[in-house]
C-alpha positions in Angstrom: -2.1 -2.6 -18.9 0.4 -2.8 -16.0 3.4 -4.2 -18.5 3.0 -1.8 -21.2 3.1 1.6 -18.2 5.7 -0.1 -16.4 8.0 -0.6 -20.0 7.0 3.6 -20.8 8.3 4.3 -17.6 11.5 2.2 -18.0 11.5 3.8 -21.5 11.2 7.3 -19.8 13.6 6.5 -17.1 16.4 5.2 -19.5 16.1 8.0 -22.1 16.2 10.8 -19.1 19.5 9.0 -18.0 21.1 9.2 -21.6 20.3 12.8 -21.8 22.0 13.1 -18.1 18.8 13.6 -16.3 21.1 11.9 -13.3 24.0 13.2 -11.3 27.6 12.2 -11.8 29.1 10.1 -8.4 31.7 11.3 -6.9 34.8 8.9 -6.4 35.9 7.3 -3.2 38.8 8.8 -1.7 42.1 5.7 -3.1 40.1 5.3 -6.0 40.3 8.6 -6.8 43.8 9.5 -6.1 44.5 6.4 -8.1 42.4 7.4 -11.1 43.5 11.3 -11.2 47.4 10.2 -11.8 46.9 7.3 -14.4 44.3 9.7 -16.3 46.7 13.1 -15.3 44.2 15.2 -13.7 43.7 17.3 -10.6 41.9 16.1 -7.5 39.2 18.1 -5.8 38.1 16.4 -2.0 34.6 18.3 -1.1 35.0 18.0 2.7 31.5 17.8 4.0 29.1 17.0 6.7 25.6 16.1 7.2 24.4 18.7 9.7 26.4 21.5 7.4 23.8 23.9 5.9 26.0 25.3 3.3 26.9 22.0 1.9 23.7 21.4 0.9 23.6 24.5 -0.2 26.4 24.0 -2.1 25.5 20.5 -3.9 22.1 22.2 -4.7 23.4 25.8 -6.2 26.7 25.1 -6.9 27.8 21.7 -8.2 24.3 20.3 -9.8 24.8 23.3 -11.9 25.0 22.0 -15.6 27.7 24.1 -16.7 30.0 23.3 -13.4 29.1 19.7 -13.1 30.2 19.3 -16.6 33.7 21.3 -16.3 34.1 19.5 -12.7 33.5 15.9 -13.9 35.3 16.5 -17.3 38.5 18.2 -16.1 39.1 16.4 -12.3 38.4 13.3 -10.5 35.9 14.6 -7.6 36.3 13.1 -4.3 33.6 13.0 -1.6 34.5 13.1 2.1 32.5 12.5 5.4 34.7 14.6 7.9 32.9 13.0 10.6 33.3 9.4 10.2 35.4 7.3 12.3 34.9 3.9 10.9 36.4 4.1 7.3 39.9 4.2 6.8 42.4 5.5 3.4 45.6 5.1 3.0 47.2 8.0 1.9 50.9 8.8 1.5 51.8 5.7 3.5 49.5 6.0 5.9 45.8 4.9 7.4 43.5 7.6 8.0 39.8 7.6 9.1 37.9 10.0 7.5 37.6 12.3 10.3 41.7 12.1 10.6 42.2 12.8 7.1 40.3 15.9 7.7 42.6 16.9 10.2 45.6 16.3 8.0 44.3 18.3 5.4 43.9 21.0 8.1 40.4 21.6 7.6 38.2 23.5 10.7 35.2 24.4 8.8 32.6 22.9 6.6 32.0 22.6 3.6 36.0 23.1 2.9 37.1 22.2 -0.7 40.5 20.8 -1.4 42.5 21.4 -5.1 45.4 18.8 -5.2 47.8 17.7 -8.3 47.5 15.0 -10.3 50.4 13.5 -8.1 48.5 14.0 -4.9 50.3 17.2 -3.6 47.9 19.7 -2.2 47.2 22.6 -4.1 45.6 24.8 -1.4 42.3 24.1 0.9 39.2 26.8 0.7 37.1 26.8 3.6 33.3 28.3 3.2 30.2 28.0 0.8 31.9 29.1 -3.1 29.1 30.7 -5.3 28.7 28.8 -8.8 30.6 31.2 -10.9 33.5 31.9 -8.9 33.4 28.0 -8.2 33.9 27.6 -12.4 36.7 30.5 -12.1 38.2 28.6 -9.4 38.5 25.3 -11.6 39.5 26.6 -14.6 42.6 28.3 -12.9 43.8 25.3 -11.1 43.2 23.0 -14.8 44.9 25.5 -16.2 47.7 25.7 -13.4 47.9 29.0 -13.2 49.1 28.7 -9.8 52.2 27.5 -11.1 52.7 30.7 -13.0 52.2 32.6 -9.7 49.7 34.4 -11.5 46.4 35.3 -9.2 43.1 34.0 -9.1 41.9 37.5 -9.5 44.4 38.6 -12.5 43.0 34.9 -13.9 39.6 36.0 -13.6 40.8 39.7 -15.3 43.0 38.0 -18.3 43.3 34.6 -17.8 46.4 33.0 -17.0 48.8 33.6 -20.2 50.3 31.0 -19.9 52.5 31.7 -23.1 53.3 35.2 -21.9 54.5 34.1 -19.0 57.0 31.3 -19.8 
């Protein structure tokens, strides 16, 4: 009786993974950058800690939402960082970085802090603060769209999109 619950719940557990009843991992920091300009897509480095509130907050009501997960893990190589640890090191742009020292570089003072960077590693901008689930989608779609490029606004994308067309 044992063997045949223990295969249903291996059955149970493997069809809920196929239907992505599980999360998507975020990558590690060289792997990342590494991945994001052999497969040409943006970078996104969720600058976190573990005492910060609002990044549990937003893992929980912003990126385990279906509809952003999806776009985020489709459309950009996600990157996870620990601002406070002092023990791993990156190399990035020729040099070694702890966590915590990469998180100076980037210039971030607050947490959670999300960073949007090219496919060639060039930072895009950094946005300090807890991002709501919809404007977090907005905010994705603009920079895979590069509408930053087109000097266009996030809140003229948000009104009409970028037009890309139009404006070339």
């Amino acid at each position: 009786m044992n063997q045949k619950l223990g295969i249903v719940l291996l059955l149970v557990f493997t069809s809920l993974q196929l239907l992505g009843g599980e999360s998507k991992d975020w990558y590690e920091f060289e792997k990342g950058i590494q991945l994001a300009e052999e497969e040409g897509k943006h970078v996104i480095i969720d600058f976190y800690t573990d005492w910060c509130k609002w990044c549990k907050v937003m893992d929980k009501e912003t990126f385990s939402v279906p509809e952003v997960e999806s776009y985020l893990f489709e459309n950009f190589v996600p990157i996870r960082i620990d601002a406070e640890n002092t023990s791993d090191q990156v190399n990035f742009q020729g040099q070694s970085f702890t966590f915590r020292e990469l998180t100076s570089a980037f210039r971030v003072t607050g947490f959670p802090s999300i960073a949007f960077m090219t496919p060639q590693a060039e930072l895009i901008t950094v946005i300090p603060g807890y991002i709501k689930k919809d404007m977090f989608l907005h905010l994705l779609k603009y920079v895979d769209q590069e509408c930053y490029r087109s000097q266009i606004t996030l809140e003229e994308f948000i009104e009409n999109g970028c037009q890309k067309e139009a404006a070339e």
